[in-house]
C-alpha positions in Angstrom: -0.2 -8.9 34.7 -2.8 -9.0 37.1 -4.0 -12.9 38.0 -7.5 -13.5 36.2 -8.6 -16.1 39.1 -8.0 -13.4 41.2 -10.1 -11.1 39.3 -13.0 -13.3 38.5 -13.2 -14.2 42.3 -13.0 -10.1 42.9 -16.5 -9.9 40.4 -18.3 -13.0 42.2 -17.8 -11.4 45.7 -18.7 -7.7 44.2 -22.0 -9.1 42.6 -23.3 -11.6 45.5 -22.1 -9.0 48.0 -20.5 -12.1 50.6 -17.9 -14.4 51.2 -19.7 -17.2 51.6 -22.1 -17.4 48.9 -18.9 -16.1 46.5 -17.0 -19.4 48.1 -19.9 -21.5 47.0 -20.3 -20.2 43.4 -16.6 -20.7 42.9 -16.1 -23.6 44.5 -14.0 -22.4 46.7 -13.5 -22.1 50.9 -14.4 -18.5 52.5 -11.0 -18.3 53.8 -9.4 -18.8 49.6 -11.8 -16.0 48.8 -10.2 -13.7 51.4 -6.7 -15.4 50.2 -7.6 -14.1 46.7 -8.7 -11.0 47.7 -5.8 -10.0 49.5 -3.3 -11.3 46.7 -5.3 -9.0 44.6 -5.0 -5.9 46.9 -1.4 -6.7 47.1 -0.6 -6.4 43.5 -2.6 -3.1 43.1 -1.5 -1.6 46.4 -4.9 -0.5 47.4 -7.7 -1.3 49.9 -10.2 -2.8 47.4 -13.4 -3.2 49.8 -14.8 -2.8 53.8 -15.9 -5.5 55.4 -19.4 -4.8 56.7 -20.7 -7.6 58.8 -21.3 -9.9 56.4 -21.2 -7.6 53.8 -18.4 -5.4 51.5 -18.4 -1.8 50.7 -16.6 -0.8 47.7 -14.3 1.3 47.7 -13.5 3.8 44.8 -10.4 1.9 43.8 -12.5 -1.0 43.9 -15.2 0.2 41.9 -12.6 0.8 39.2 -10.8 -3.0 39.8 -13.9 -4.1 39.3 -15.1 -2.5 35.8 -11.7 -3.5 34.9 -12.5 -6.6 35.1 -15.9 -6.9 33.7 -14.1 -5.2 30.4 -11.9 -8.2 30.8 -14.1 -11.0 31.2 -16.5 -9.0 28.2 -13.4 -9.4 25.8 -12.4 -12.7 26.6 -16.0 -13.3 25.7 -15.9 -11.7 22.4 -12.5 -13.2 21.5 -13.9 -16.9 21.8 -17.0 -16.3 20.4 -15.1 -15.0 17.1 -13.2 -17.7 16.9 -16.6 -19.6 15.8 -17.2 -17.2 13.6 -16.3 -17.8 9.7 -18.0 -15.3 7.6 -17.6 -15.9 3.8 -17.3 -12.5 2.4 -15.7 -10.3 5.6 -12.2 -10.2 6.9 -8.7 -9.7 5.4 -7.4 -11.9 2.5 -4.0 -12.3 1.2 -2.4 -13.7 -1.8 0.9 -13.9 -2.4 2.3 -13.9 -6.7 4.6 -13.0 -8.9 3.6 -9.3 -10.5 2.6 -11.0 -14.1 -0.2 -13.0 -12.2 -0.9 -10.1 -9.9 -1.9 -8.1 -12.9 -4.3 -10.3 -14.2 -6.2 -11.3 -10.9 -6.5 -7.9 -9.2 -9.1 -6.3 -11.4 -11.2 -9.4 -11.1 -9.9 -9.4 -6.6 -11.2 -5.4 -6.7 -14.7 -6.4 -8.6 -15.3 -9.0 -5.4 -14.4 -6.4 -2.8 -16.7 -3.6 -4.2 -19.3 -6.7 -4.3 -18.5 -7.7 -0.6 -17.0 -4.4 1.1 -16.6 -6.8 4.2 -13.6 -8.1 3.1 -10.4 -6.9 3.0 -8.1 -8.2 -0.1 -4.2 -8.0 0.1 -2.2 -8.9 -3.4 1.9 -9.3 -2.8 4.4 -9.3 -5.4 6.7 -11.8 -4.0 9.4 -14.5 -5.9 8.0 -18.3 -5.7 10.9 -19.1 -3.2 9.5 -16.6 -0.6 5.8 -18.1 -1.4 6.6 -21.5 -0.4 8.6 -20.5 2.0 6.0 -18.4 3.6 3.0 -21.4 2.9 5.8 -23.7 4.7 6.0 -21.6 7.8 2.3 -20.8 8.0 2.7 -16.8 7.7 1.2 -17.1 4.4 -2.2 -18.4 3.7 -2.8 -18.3 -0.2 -0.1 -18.1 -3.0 0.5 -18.7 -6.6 3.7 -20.2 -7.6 4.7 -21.7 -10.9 6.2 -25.4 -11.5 4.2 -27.8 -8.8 6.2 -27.6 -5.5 7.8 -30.5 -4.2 7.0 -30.2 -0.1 4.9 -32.5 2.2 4.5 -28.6 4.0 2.3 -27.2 1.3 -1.0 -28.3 -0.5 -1.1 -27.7 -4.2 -4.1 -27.0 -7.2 -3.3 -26.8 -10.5 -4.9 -23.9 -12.3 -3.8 -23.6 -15.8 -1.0 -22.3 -18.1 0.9 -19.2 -17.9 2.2 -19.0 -21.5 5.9 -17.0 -22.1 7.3 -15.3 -25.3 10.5 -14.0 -26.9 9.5 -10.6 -27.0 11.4 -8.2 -29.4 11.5 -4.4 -30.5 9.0 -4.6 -33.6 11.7 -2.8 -35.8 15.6 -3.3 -35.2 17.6 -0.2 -35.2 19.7 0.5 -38.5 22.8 0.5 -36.4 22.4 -2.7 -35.5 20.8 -4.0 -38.7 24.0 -2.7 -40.7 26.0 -4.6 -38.0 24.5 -7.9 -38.3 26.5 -9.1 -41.6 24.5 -10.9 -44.2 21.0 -10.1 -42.0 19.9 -7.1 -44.0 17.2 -9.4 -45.5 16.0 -11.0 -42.7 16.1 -8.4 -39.8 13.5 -6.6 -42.3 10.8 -9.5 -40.7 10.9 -7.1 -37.6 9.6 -4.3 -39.7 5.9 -3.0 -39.7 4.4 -4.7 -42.9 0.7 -5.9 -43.9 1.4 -8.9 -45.6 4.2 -9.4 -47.8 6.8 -11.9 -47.4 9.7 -9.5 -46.5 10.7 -5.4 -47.4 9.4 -2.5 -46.3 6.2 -0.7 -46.7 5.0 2.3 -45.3 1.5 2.6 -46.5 -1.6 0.1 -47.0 -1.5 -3.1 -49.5 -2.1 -6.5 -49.6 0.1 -9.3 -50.8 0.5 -13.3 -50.6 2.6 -15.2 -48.1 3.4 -18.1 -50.0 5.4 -18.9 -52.9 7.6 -15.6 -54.4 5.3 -12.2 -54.6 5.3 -8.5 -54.4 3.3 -6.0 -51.5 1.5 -2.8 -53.0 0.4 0.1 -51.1 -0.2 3.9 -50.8 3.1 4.0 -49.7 6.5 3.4 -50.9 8.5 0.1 -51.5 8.6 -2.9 -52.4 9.4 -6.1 -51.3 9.9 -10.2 -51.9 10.3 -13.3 -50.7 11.1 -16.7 -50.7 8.1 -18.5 -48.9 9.9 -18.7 -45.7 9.5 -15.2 -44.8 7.7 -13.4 -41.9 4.1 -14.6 -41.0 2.1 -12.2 -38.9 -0.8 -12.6 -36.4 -2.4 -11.4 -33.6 -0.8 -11.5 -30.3 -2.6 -9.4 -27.1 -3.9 -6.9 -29.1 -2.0 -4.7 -30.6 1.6 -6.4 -30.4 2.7 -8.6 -33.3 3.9 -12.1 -33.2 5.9 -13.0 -36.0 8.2 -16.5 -37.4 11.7 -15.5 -38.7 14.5 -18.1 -39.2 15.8 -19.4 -35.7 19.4 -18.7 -37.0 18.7 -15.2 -37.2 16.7 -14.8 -34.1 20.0 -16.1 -32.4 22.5 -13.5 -34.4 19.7 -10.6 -33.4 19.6 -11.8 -29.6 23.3 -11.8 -29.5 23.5 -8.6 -30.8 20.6 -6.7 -29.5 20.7 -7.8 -26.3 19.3 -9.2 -23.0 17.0 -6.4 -20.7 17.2 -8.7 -17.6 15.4 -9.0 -14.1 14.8 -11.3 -11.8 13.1 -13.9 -13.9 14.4 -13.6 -17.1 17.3 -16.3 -16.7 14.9 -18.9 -15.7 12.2 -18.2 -18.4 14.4 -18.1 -21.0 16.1 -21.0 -20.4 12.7 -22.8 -20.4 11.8 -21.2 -23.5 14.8 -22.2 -25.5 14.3 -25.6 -23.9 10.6 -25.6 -24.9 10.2 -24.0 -28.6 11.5 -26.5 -30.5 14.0 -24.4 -31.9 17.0 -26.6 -32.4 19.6 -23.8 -32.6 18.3 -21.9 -29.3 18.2 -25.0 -27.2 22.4 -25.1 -26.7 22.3 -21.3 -26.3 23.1 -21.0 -22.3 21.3 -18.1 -20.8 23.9 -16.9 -18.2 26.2 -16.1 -20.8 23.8 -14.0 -23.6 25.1 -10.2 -23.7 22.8 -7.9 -21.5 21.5 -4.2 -22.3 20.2 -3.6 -18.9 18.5 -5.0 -15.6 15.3 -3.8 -14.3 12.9 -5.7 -11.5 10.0 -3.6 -12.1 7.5 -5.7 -14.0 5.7 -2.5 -15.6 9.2 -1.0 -16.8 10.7 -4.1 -18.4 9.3 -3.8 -22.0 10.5 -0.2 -22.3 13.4 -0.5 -23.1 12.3 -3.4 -25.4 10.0 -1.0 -27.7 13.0 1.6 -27.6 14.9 -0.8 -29.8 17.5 -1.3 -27.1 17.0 -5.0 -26.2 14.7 -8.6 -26.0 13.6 -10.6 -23.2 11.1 -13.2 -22.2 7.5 -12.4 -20.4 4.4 -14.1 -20.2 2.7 -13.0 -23.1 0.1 -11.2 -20.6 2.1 -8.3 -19.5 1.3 -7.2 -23.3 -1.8 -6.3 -22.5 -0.5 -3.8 -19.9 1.4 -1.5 -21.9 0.6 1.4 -23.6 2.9 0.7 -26.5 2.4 -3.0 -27.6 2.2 -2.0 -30.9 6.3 -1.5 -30.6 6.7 -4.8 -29.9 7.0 -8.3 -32.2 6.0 -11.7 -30.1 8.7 -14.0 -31.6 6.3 -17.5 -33.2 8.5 -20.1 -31.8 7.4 -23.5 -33.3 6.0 -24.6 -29.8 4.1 -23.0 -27.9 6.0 -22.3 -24.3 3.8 -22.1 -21.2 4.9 -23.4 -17.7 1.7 -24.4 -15.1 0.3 -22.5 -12.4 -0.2 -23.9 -8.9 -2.5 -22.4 -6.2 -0.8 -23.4 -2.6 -1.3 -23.4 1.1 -0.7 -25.3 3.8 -2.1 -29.0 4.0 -2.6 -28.5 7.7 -5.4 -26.9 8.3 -8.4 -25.7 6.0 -8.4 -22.1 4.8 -11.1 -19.3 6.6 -14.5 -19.5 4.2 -13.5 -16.0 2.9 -10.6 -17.1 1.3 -13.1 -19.8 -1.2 -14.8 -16.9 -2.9 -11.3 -15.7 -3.5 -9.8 -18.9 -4.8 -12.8 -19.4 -7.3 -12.3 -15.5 -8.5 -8.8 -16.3 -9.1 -9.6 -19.7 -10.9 -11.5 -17.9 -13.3 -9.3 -15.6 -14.4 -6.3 -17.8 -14.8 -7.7 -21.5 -15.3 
């Protein structure tokens, strides 16, 4: 690398044209600007100028050593000056999740970039462990982690609640339904109905959902119940969210199956904490039968609406899929959300880009 003194001393004596006024303007002696000069032809093994008198000739090497340096000295210039420069909607932004969040705050992310082109948005899937440990290390700016972390290296904001649900194939599959000894009553709750307590119905009707009753319909079938039967509301759309006795939720778990990825231990063992379900909260996670493992967020509940297992999402991802309406949200009799956390480092403040993004992403999930 050639010595910048050298090079700045180079420009001063090519634009005054003389040793002694380029001594003076770098408060220098003539015989250091010479010193420099030679230390300068050294290292680029050329004759740079001709003495003339009092005067320099350049030479073409010269000419070029010294452009070179004016391009230097030009983006040394540039660099500092952006530095100072904070622009609140231009330059790259990234934010670090898990893919449930990701899927909620990117549409609203895209709608600020096609409002401010300047600036440059970057969403990564990422675990929480690789978030902090990326806020910690200060190669991550902005992430969203669930559970407030415990570090004096990272700076947290609480946003909201991310809620989770026991999600379930809408109808169980007869194999397993004839399995399930003593259940064919109940596991008829995860059938399509409109409103009666339990039994089938393939057509249109109305019905009660207290007390004992019947459902009628343009269809076939009949069904009754005992008051404590299925209760059916809305749930993201098109998916179903439905109370059945926690007993048999825990025979149809065991039976059907865990479809597990990389989350699924830990949510589930908050949920069965959480849902006030007295006979799920001894049930240990780690050793519920599995169907499968996947750790792509938009391929988990496949499986799920093909009959072939459960597992436990926030409740968002519903709105994501294209067939909701094969799945039944389990009503637990608490609600089970963990919090959400904005982080970054508590050391120095964030570029003014990254507030527009922070208030987009407060929106959507606050």
């Amino acid at each position: 690398m050639i010595n910048p003194i050298w090079l700045d001393t180079f420009v001063t004596l090519v634009e005054t044209g003389n040793f002694t006024r380029t001594a003076e303007q770098r408060f220098m002696t003539q015989p250091g600007v010479s010193q420099h000069l030679k230390k300068l032809e050294e290292v680029c093994q050329c004759k740079l100028v001709v003495r003339l008198g009092k005067g320099i000739q350049l030479t073409e090497q010269g000419q070029r050593v010294y452009h070179y340096a004016k391009n230097q000295q030009a983006t040394e210039q540039n660099f500092i000056a952006s530095l100072k420069f904070d622009a609140p909607f231009e330059g790259k932004c990234v934010v670090a999740c898990s893919g449930a969040i990701a899927q909620r705050i990117y549409p609203a992310l895209l709608a600020l970039q096609k409002q401010h082109n300047a600036l440059n948005i970057h969403v990564e899937v990422a675990p929480r462990r690789t978030i902090l440990s990326g806020i910690a290390n200060n190669t991550l700016e902005l992430g969203i982690v669930t559970n407030q972390p415990e570090s004096e290296d990272i700076h947290s904001e609480y946003l909201g609640e991310e809620s989770l649900g026991l999600i379930l194939p809408h109808s169980l599959p007869d194999t397993l339904a004839t399995k399930l000894s003593g259940l064919s009553e109940n596991t008829q709750g995860f059938m399509p109905d409109s409103g009666t307590d339990t039994g089938t119905d393939t057509g249109t009707g109305t019905g009660t959902d207290t007390g004992t009753g019947t459902g009628t319909g343009t269809g076939t079938g009949t069904g009754t119940g005992t008051g404590t039967g299925t209760k059916i509301i809305s749930a993201s759309g098109r998916a179903k969210s439905k109370t059945v006795d926690a007993s048999t939720l825990k025979d149809v778990i065991t039976h059907l199956g865990l479809i597990n990825h990389p989350d699924a231990v830990h949510y589930l063992q908050r949920y069965f904490n959480d849902s006030g379900e007295p006979e799920l909260t001894n049930v240990n996670p780690n050793k519920l039968p599995q169907a499968g493992y996947i750790n792509q967020l938009s391929q988990i509940l496949l499986p799920v609406s093909e009959g072939l297992g459960y597992t436990v999402l926030p409740t968002s991802t519903l709105d994501f899929v294209s067939f909701a309406d094969k799945l039944t949200v389990y009503k637990a009799k608490n609600e089970v959300t963990e919090p959400l956390y904005i982080v970054q480092t508590p050391h120095s403040a964030l570029p003014a880009r990254y507030q527009a993004v922070k208030q987009t992403i407060s929106q959507v999930l606050g």
